[in-house]
Phi, psi and omega in degrees: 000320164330305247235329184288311173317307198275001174280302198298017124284341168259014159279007169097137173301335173291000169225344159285344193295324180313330185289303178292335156317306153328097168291140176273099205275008178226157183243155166243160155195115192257137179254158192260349192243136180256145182277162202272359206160160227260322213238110188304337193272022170204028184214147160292012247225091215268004159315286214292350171255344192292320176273307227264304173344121189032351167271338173245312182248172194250098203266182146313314179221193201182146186301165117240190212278001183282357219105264255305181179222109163241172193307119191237266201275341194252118155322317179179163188218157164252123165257099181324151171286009168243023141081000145007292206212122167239148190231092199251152173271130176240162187297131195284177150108347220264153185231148150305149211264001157240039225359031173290153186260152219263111194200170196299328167316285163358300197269293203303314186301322205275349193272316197302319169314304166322295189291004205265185212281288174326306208331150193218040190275164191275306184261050162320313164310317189277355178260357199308316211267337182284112169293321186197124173287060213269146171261119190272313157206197183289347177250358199216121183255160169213134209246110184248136172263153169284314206227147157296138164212107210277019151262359199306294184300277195346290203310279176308357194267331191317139161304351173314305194273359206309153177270135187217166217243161203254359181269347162302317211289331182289006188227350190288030160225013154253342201223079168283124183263104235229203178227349201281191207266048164207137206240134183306163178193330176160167203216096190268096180329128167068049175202237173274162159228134219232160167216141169253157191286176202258075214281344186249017177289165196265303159314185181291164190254137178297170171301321206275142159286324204195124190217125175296093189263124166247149182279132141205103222265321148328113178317318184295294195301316172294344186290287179320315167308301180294294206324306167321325181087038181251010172224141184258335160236151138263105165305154165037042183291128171311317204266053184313335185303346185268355199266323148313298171332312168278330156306326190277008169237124212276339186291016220215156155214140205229113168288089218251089172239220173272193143212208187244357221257095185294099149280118191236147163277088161335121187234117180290122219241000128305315176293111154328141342272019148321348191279339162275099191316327171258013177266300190301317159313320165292318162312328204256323159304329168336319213242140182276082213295298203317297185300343168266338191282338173265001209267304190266328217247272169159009206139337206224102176189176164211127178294108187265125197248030196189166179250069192234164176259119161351288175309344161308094211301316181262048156326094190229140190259110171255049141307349181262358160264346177244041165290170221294079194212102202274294196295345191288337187265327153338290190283001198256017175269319192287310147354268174318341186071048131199096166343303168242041145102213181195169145259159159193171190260130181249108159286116182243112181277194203297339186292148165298296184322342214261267174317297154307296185290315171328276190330308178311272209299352179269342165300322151329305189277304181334317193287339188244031178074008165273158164227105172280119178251112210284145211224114157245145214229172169237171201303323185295309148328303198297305190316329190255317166323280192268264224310307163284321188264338172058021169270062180227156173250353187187142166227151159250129172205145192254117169279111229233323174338147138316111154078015204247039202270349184289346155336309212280311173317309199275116208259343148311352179302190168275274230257042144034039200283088196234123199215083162333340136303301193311316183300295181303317195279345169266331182279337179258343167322277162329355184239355181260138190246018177276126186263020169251348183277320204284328151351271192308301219270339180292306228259315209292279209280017159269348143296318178289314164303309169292017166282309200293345187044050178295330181210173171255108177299138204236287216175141159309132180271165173245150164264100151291129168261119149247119233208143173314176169282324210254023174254120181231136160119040182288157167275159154267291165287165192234095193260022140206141145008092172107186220233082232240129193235009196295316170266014184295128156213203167212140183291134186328000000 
């Protein structure tokens, strides 16, 4: 770069002034989970929206970085008064990134698909309630529920649901084909993924021209790349113990924000003796929350006693029923009829919270006579293991969804939780739109799962950003899984 620099001063003021005009329009931005595949609508997997999520693809509606849901591919929608029948208007104008146009046909394949019998979509259960898709003309779709359901625009803002073109779909997890306003260009495996901006986008057009994403999953190696100055951002950085160092250096602006992301100790609640409420109770006095958040986290978590987000109006903290009481979790394995404990297997995919905290706590379980024997897996694995195959006794995984306690309902989920209250109290959530009512019902069921100790509730993950000085429109907070660049630019 040096060498470029110093032939353009000797090429005359007039191209360098020309040089100098030229804002710099492209980014690196590097992450720690690289996604396993392309296509957001058929995998759990929340890496594929860290890339994909508004920058390529698109919902009907769609996050900003407050929470809040605004109009993303639907212009506006209607809701019948039995809440039924949605009628959404979609945006004229809008073209697929291989220049088919963008249309109510589309919006019927891609929500039919979410439902269908094959489907391999992950939330599949929130799409539950749409019965029938009708194409009303080519801008105006109608969307019919079995049941009201007062989450639905939420629901669609999710990447699950994104609109995808059906002439597209067989190649979509090498080759994603969107609407938004940056178009896929390639994907170089266990490296990168590169996007150029979208010149047929329909919305404003972004700053960025061009914008690179790299994996990197290792702490060190990520400290070293922003230190080198070989990423202009890190999303989500692995390393907190780095993060004074980079406040104190004027190249750096470093972004502390929330996320949605429950980090939890998974408790597979079929496999013995987890299948014992009081093997799980014990689990949850075991653990030293404080000691993994200062331990894994460096400091940056807020400690959670349920599986809701802090930041959350209907919030509620029940960390003080499972605090930190090592002989109470003794006496309640003797109880349970073990005395001397147990074994069991702890799986950890690749997040520092993972790897780092998996430790912190099997020592933890070790002081009361679990002997977890920790298994590291990488994401694909963990996906095919724990999350599908349910062959596990403990996991750390951080839920980065929105809003997902409903997760608690599906007793087919991996750590297999199954409560026929619960089930009743989310199926009635769901049809209620009074938000002092949908509250109250919120607060219920994060009691009834922290009764149940269904998992060990750890802590809010936080997102630290570390970012050049001269990059502004970053998201701070993350109220979904991603790394949405649409308004990202650099300061002259």
């Amino acid at each position: 770069m040096f060498h470029l620099r110093h032939l353009l001063l000797g090429a005359g003021t007039a191209a360098l002034m020309a040089g100098a005009a030229l804002a710099k329009d492209d980014i690196t931005v590097a992450i720690q989970l690289e996604p396993p595949h392309m296509d957001p609508t058929s995998a759990a997997a929340g890496a594929i929206d860290s890339v994909l999520y508004s920058n390529v693809f698109e919902g009907l509606t769609r996050f900003m970085s407050d929470g809040s849901v605004v109009p993303g591919l639907a212009a506006s929608w209607d809701i019948s008064e039995d809440g039924l029948t949605y009628t959404f208007k979609l945006r004229e104008g809008v073209t697929f990134h291989d220049g088919t146009k963008m249309d109510a046909e589309d919006v019927k394949f891609s929500l039919d698909r979410i439902g269908a019998e094959d489907s391999a979509n992950a939330q599949k259960a929130l799409y539950a309630a749409i019965t029938e898709v009708n194409v009303i003309d080519p801008m105006t779709v109608e969307v019919k529920l079995s049941e009201p359901n007062g989450n639905m625009i939420f629901n669609l803002a999710w990447g699950d649901a994104v609109i995808v073109a059906p002439e597209s779909i067989e190649n979509i997890k090498q080759m994603p084909v969107g609407t938004g306003a940056f178009k896929f260009e390639n994907w170089t495996q266990g490296d990168k993924v590169d996007l150029v901006r979208n010149d047929a986008y329909w919305g404003d057009a972004p700053a960025l021209a061009k914008a690179t994403f790299k994996f990197i999953s290792d702490p060190t190696a990520a400290f070293a790349s922003v230190m080198a100055e070989d990423v202009d951002v890190f999303a989500g950085f692995p390393a907190p113990e780095n993060l004074p160092q980079f406040e104190a250096d004027p190249r750096f602006q470093v972004i502390v924000g929330s996320t949605e992301g429950e980090t939890i100790l998974s408790t597979n609640n079929k496999m013995p003796p987890f299948d014992n409420v009081k093997v799980r109770e014990a689990l949850a006095h075991a653990i030293d929350r404080q000691a993994i958040i200062d331990g894994a986290m460096f400091g940056l978590g807020t400690p959670i006693g349920t599986h809701f987000a802090p930041h959350n109006p209907a919030y509620v903290d029940l960390t003080a029923q499972s605090a930190y009481d090592p002989a109470k979790a003794k006496a309640l394995l003797a109880e349970a009829g073990f005395a001397d404990g147990f074994e069991t297997t702890l799986h950890l995919p690749p997040p520092s919270y993972a790897r780092r905290g998996g430790e912190i706590i099997a020592a933890q379980l070790a002081e009361v006579g679990i002997k977890a024997e920790i298994t590291n897996v990488e994401w694909a694995q963990w996906l095919e293991t724990v999350f599908k195959g349910k062959n596990f006794g403990l996991t750390i995984v951080s839920h980065t969804e929105p809003m997902d306690i409903g997760i608690y309902a599906n007793p087919d989920y991996y750590f297999q939780y199954d409560n026929k209250e619960f089930q009743d109290l989310i199926t009635k959530l769901n049809t209620t739109a009074d938000p002092d009512m949908r509250n109250q019902m919120m607060a219920d069921a994060q009691k009834i799962i922290a009764g149940d100790y269904v998992n060990g509730y750890l802590f809010q993950l936080t997102l630290p950003t570390v970012a050049k000085a001269g990059v502004q429109g970053l998201w701070e907070n993350a109220p979904t899984q991603a790394t949405d660049l649409t308004g990202v630019s650099w300061t002259e």
